[in-house]
C-alpha positions in Angstrom: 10.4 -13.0 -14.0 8.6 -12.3 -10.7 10.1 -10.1 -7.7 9.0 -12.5 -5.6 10.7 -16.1 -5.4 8.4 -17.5 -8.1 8.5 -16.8 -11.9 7.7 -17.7 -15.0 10.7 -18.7 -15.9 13.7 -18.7 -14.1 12.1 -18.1 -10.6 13.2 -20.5 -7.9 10.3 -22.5 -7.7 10.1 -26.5 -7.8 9.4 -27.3 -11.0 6.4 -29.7 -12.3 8.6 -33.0 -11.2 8.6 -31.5 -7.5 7.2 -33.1 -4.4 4.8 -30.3 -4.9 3.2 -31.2 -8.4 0.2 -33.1 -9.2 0.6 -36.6 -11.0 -1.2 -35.9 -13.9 0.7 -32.5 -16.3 -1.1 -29.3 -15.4 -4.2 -28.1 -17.3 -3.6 -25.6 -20.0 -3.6 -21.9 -18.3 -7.1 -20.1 -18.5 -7.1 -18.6 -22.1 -7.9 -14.8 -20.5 -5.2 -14.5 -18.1 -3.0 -16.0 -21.0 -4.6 -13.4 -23.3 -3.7 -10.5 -20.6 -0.2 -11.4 -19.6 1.2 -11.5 -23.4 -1.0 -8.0 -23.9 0.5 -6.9 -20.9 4.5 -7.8 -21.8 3.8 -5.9 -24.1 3.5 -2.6 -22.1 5.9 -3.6 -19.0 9.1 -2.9 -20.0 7.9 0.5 -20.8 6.5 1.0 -17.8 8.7 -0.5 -15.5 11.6 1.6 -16.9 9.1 5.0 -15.9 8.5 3.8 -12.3 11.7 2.7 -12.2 13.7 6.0 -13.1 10.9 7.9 -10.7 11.6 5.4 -8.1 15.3 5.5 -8.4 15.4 9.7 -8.4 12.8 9.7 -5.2 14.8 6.9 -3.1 17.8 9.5 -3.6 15.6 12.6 -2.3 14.1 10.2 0.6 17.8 9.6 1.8 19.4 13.1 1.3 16.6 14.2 3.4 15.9 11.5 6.1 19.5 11.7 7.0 19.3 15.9 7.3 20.7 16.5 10.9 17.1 17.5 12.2 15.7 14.5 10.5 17.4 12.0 12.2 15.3 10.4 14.4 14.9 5.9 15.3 12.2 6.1 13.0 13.4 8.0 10.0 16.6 5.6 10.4 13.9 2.8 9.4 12.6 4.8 6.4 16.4 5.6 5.7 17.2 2.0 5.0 14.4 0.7 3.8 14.4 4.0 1.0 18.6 2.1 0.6 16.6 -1.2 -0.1 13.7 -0.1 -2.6 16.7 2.2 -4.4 18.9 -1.1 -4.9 15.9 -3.2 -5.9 15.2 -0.4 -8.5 18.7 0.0 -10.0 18.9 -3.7 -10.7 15.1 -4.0 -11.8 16.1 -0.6 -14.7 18.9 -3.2 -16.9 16.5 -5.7 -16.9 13.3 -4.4 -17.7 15.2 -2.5 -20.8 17.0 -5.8 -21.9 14.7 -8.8 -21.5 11.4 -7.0 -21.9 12.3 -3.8 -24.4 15.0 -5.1 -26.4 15.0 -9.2 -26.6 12.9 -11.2 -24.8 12.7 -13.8 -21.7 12.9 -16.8 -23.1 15.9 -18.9 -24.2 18.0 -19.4 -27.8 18.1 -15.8 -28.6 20.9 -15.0 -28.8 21.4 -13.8 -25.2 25.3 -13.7 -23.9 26.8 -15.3 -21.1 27.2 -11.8 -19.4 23.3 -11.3 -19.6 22.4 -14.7 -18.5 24.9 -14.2 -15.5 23.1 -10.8 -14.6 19.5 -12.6 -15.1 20.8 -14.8 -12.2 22.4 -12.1 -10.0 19.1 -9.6 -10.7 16.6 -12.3 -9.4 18.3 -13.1 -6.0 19.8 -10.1 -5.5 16.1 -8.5 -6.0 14.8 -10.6 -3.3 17.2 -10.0 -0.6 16.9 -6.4 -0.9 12.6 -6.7 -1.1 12.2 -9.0 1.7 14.8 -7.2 4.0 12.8 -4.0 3.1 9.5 -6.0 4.4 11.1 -7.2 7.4 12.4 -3.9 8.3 9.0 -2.1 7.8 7.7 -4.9 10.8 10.4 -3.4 13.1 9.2 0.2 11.9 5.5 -0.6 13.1 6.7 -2.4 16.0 8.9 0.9 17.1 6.0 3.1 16.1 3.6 0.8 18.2 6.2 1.4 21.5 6.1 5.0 20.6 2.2 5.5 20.5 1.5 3.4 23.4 4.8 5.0 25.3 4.9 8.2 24.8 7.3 9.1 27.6 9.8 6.2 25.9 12.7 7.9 25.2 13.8 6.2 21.7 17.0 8.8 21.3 18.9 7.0 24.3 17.8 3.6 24.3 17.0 2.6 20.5 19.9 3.3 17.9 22.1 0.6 18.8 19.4 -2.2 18.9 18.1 -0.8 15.4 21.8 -1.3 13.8 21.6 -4.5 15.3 18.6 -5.4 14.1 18.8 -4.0 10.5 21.9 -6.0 10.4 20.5 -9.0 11.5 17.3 -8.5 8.9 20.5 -8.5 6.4 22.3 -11.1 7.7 19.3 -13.8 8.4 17.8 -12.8 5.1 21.0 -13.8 3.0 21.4 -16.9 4.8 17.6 -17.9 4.6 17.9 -17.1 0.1 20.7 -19.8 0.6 18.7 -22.7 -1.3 17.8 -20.4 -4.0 21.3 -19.8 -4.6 21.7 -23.4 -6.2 18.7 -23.3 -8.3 19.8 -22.4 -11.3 22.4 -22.8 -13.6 23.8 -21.5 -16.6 23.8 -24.0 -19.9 25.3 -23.0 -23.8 23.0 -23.9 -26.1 24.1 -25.2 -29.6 21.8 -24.7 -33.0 20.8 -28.5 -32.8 20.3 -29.3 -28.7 19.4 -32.4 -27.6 18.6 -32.5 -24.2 19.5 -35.1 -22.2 18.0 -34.4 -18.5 14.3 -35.3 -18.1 13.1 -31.9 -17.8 14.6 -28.0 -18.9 12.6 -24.7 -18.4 13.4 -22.5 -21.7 11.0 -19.4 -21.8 7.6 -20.8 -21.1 8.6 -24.2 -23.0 9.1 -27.7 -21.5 11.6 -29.5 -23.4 11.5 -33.5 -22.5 14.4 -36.0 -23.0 15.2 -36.4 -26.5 13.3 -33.7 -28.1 15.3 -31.9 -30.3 14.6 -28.3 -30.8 16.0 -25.6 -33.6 17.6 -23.0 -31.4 20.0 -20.1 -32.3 23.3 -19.9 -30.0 23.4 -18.3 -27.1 23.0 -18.4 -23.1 20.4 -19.2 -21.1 20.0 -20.9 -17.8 18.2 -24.2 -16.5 16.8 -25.9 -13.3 19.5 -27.8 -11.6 18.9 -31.6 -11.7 21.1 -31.8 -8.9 19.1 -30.8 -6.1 16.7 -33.1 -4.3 13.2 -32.7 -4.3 12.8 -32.2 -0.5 15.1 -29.2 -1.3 12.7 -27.6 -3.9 9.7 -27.8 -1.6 11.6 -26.5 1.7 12.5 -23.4 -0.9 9.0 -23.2 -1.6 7.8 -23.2 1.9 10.5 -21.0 3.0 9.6 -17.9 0.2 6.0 -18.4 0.1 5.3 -18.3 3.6 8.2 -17.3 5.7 9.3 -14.5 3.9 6.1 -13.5 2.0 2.8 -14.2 4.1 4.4 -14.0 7.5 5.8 -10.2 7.3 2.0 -9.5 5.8 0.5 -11.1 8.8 2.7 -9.2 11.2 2.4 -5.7 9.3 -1.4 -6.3 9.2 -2.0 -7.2 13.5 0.3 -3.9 13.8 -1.7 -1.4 11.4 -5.1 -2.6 13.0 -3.2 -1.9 16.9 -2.1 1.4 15.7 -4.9 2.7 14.0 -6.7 1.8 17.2 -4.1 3.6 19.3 -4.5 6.8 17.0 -8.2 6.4 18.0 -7.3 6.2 21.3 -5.3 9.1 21.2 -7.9 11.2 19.2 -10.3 10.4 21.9 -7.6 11.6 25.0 -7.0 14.7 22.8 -10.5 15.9 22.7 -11.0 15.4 26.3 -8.0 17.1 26.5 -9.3 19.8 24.9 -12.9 19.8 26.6 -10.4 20.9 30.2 -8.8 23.7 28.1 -12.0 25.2 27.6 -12.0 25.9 31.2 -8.7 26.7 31.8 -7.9 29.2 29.7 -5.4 31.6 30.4 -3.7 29.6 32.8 -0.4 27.7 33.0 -1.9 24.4 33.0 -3.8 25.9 29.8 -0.5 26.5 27.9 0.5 23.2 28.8 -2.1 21.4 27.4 -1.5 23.4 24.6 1.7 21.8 23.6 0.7 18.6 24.6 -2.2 19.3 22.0 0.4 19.5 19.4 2.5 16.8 20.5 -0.5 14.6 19.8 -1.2 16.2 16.5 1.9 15.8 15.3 2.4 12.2 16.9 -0.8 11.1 15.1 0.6 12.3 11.9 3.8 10.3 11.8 1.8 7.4 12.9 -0.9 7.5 9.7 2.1 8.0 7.6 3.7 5.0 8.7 0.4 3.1 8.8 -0.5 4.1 4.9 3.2 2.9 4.4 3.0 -0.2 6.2 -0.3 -0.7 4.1 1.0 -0.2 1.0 3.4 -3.4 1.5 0.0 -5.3 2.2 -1.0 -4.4 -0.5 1.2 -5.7 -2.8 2.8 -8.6 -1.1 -0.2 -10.5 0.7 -2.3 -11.3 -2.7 0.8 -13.1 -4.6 1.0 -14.7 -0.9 -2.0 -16.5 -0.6 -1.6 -17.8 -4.0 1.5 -19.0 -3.6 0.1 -20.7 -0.1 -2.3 -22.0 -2.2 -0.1 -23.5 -4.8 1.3 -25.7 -2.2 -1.9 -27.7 -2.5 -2.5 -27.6 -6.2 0.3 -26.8 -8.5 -2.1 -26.1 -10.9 -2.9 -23.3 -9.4 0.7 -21.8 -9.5 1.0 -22.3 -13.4 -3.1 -21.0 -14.5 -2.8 -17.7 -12.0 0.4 -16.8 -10.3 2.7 -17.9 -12.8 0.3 -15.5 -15.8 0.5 -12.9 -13.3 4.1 -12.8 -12.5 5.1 -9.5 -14.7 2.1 -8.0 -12.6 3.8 -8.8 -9.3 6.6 -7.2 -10.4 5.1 -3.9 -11.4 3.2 -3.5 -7.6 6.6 -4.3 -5.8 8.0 -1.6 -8.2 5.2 1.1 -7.5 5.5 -0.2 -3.6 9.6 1.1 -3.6 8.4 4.4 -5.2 5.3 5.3 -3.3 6.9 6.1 -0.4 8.2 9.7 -1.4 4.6 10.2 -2.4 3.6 9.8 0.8 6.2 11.7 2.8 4.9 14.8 0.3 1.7 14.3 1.3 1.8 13.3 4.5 4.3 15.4 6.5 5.2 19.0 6.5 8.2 18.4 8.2 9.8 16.5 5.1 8.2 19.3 2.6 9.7 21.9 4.9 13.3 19.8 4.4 12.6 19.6 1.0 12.2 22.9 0.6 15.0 24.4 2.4 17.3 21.8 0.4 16.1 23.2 -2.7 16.7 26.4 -1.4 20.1 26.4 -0.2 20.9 24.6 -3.5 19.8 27.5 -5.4 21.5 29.8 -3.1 24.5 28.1 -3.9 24.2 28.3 -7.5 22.9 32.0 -7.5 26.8 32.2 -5.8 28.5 30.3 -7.6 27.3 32.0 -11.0 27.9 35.6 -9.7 31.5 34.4 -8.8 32.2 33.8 -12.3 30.5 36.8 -13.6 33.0 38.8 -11.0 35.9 37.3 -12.3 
């Protein structure tokens, strides 16, 4: 199952009766993308759990710092709840990848329990709320970042909190009410030994079961497409996650990296000017002035490529599953040959997208290693304490 609305199977997609589908059943998937996604299932529980438990342990560090007194700043706010977002997606993503990929396997008549089946439902929209709010929130944080490069005399510490607790809640709020139609997608069905199914069409695992087929299957749970909806409502959901909330945040986040890599250009330009001046005014007021505005800049341009790699990184991994899903609009053939084969590896870029960011803070900003490292040193202290209080008594 994909991170994103589609998946293999038990995504919110329309199925092959949908609006969206092609006459004529789709061809056969390509026999190497096949080949790769059943060699890679093999490895992506296993590796899902590592990024997970890395992500999971980061997220924690990104939020006990972010939220240090000295830390808190409109933008580190962003990076607060959007660290809140990748952590959820994370703990929810851990259960599954050790269950359905490790121990049993995502397809139906295996046994699963209704508890499992319940949480396979739960898991894939709650994922997506918490991924998609995380993408629209990283558009305010280039937006805000974009204000603060091309203002610098904005002053973000009177003017900004409020609208940004507004706005995260909105992001919530709007996001929850836009997964509505996936909601109703699903629904869970008890499968008996002997199973004759009765509706025209049933997704189990990667098998399509027509009317009266019968199939030898063990008891269990598992969950199928729900007849009930209309068609018109399976292609507004289609339309809704594959552009609204996949290609439009990309297109936004992309437009803003561009305008602030070309305002750190600008700025890098002003600063060696600025610079060039200094050279004659040394020793002077206005010299010493410059000076910190020198640093200002320096540090200003910093924060901004940090963000900018950060915003990236969600370009990264959201725009190509995107366009293909854009694509599949036209040709559903297209959605079951290459995004549908590709779904685990979807899921394992989203995953490495909610842990990356700590990698980047390390790299990218001394303030947040200095944090770091006076954290791990007052913990130690604390320690060092506590153990010489026993020793005392």
């Amino acid at each position: 199952m994909s991170l994103s609305f589609i998946s293999t199977s038990t995504s919110s997609s329309p199925s092959p009766t949908s609006p969206l589908s092609p006459t004529s059943s789709p061809t056969s998937p390509p026999s190497q993308l096949v080949r790769f996604n059943k060699w890679y299932q093999n490895i992506h529980g296993y590796l899902s759990i590592i990024v997970c438990i890395f992500g999971i342990s980061s997220n924690i560090i990104n939020i006990l710092v972010l939220t240090r007194p000295k830390m808190t700043t409109p933008t580190n706010t962003l990076l607060t709840v959007i660290a809140c977002y990748d952590f959820m997606t994370m703990v929810s993503y851990l259960p599954y990848a050790i269950y359905f990929y490790c121990y049993s396997s995502l397809e139906g008549g295996l046994g699963h329990s209704k508890s499992w089946i319940i949480f396979l439902i739960f898991h894939n929209k709650f994922v997506i709320i918490c991924h998609t709010s995380a993408m629209w929130t990283t558009v305010l944080l280039a937006v805000l970042r974009f204000f603060v490069v091309t203002n610098p005399k904005w002053n973000l510490t009177n003017q900004v909190p409020f609208f940004l607790f507004l706005f995260v809640v909105s992001v919530f709020c709007a996001t929850v009410l836009t997964c509505m139609p996936m909601y109703f997608m699903h629904k869970l069905v008890d499968l008996d030994i002997q199973h004759n199914l009765n509706s025209s069409r049933s997704w189990i695992g990667n098998e399509n079961i027509t009317a009266g087929q019968t199939k030898q299957r063990k008891f269990g749970y598992w969950l199928k497409e729900n007849d009930a909806l209309p068609d018109k409502i399976l292609l507004l959901n289609f339309w809704l996650f594959g552009v609204l909330l996949k290609l439009a945040p990309c297109l936004l986040l992309s437009i803003l990296s561009l305008l602030l890599i070309r305002s750190m250009r600008q700025a890098n330009f002003k600063r060696k000017k600025l610079k060039q001046r200094q050279f004659w005014l040394n020793n002077t007021k206005s010299s010493h002035r410059n000076e910190a505005m020198l640093r200002k800049g320096v540090d200003c341009n910093r924060t901004t490529a940090m963000l900018v790699a950060v915003v990236l990184t969600f370009v990264v991994t959201e725009l190509p599953p995107g366009i293909i899903s854009l694509l599949s609009t036209f040709d559903y053939r297209i959605f079951e040959d290459i995004y549908v084969q590709l779904g685990d590896v979807w899921d394992i870029l989203v995953l490495i997208n909610s842990a990356v960011n700590f990698v980047l803070y390390c790299t990218m900003s001394r303030l947040y290693r200095r944090t770091i490292c006076e954290m791990i040193t007052f913990i130690k202290n604390k320690i060092s304490n506590y153990f010489s209080g026993l020793c005392k008594c």
